[in-house]
N, C-alpha and C positions, 0 to 999 in steps of 0.2 A: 504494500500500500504506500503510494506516496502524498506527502502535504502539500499545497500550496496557500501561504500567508500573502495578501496582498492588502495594500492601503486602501482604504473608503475616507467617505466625509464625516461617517462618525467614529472612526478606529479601524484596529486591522481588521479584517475578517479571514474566513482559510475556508478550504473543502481538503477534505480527504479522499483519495480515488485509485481506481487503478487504473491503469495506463492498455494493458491489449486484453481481453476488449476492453473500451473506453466504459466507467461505471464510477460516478460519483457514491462515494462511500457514506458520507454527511456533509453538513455545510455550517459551519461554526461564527453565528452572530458578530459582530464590535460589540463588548461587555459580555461576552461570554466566555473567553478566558485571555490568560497573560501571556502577550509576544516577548519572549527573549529574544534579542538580538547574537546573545553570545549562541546561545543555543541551537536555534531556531535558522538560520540567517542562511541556510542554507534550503532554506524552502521557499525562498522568495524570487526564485524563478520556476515559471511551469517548466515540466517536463513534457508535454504535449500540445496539441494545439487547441485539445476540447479543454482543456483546462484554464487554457488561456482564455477562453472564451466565457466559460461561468465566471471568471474572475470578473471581464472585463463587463459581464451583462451587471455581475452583483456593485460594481461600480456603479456602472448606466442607471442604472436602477433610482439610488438615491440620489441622481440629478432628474427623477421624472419621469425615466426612459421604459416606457414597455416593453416585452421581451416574452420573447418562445423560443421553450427550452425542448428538445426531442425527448419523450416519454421515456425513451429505451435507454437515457444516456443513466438512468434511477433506476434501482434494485430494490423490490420491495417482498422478495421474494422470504424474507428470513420472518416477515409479518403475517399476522394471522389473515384469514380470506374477512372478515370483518374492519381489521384494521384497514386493511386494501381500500375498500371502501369509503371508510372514513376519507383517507387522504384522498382518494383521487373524488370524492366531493367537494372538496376542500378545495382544491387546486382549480372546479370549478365558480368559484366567487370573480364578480369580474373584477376589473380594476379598478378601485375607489368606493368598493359595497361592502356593505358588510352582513353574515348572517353569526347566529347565535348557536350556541353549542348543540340548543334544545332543536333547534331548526336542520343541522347536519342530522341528528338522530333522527329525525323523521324524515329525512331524507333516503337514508340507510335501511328505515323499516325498523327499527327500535326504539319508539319515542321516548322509553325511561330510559335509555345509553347514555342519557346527554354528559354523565361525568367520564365514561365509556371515550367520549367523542373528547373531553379535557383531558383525559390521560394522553388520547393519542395526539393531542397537541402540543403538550408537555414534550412528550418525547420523537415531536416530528424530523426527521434527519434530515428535510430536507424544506428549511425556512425559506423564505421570500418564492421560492419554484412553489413550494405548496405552502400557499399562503395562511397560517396559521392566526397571524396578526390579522388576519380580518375574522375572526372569528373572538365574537364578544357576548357576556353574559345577558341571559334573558331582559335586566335591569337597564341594558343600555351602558352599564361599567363596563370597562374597555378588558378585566381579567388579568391574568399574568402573561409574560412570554420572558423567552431565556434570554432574549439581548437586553432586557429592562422594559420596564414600563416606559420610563422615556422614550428611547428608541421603539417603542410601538407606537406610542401617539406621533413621533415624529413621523415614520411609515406614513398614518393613517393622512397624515396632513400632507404629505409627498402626494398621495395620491387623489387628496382634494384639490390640488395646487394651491394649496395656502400655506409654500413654506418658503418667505419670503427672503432670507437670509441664504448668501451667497455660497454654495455648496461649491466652489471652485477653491475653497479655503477646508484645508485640511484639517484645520485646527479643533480635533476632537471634543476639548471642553468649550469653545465656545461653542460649538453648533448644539450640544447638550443644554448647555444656560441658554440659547436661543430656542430650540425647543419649551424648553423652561417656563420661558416669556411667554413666546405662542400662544403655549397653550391657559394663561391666564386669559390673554387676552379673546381667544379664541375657544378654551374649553365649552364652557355651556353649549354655544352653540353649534358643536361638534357633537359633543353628548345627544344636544337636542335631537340633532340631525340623525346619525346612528341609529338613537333609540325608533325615531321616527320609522326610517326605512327599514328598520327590524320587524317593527309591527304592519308595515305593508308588506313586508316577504313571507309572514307568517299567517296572512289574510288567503 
């Protein structure tokens, strides 16, 4: 299995993969864990070309950038035929929607899964490709995810286009305190919003 660590706007992020065939192994958040440089530094070139390419989409990405990723290039064979499910529901949300845990479970044909449907978010391998961060509690609260709370309302606001601070700046703690701000200024009526189109998805 080989790593690749690459820079974003909110920290590093990495996928783990193998190389022939090409098969993303997981894909690891900014605030999901600690880049060594001494350590590490040798993963900070791909070793392929598909690798270079999730790197460069998960980049794209938090400057606004939509993105299709090949189904086959994800391994989900090690998951139960339920869990399958789950995510590839999941991976249907469009861009900038949001559905609710309870809402995937009845989707799936299990409407009491819905913590069913939170575990497999918890442990999704494969964030932003299977969009986990748009998946939000019945109440219209936004839930957990493994990059931070922050980094999911920012997500969510990438994908409203209400994230007005300049993502060409690397500078992971500011773009976190801009978030921050954001979403004072901008919470409620994101909440509002959310909660709203949860309850028309669920009509």
């Amino acid at each position: 299995m080989s790593c690749y660590i690459f820079p974003t706007s909110f920290g590093y992020s990495s996928i783990a993969y193998q190389i022939k065939p090409f098969l993303i192994q997981f894909i690891r958040l900014p605030g999901s864990f600690v880049y060594s440089h001494n350590r590490q530094s040798n993963a900070l070139k791909p070793q392929c070309k598909e690798a270079e390419t999730i790197g460069i989409v998960i980049q794209n990405y938090y400057h606004g950038k939509m993105f299709d990723i090949p189904w086959h290039w994800m391994s989900l064979k090690d998951y139960t035929p339920l869990q399958q499910e789950v995510y590839k529901e999941t991976s249907k949300i469009p861009w900038g929607k949001v559905q609710t845990y309870q809402q995937i479970a009845q989707r799936i044909n299990s409407p009491k899964a819905y913590r069913f449907v939170g575990s497999c978010m918890a442990n999704n391998p494969y964030p932003i490709i299977i969009p986990c961060h748009r998946v939000i509690r019945s109440n219209g609260s936004l839930g957990q995810f493994g990059g931070g709370i922050n980094l999911k309302k920012s997500m969510l606001l990438i994908e409203q286009g209400l994230l007005p601070f300049n993502l060409n700046d690397n500078n992971e703690k500011r773009h976190h305190e801009g978030a921050i701000k954001l979403d004072k200024h901008y919470g409620p009526l994101i909440r509002e919003r959310i909660h709203y189109e949860s309850q028309i998805l669920a009509r």
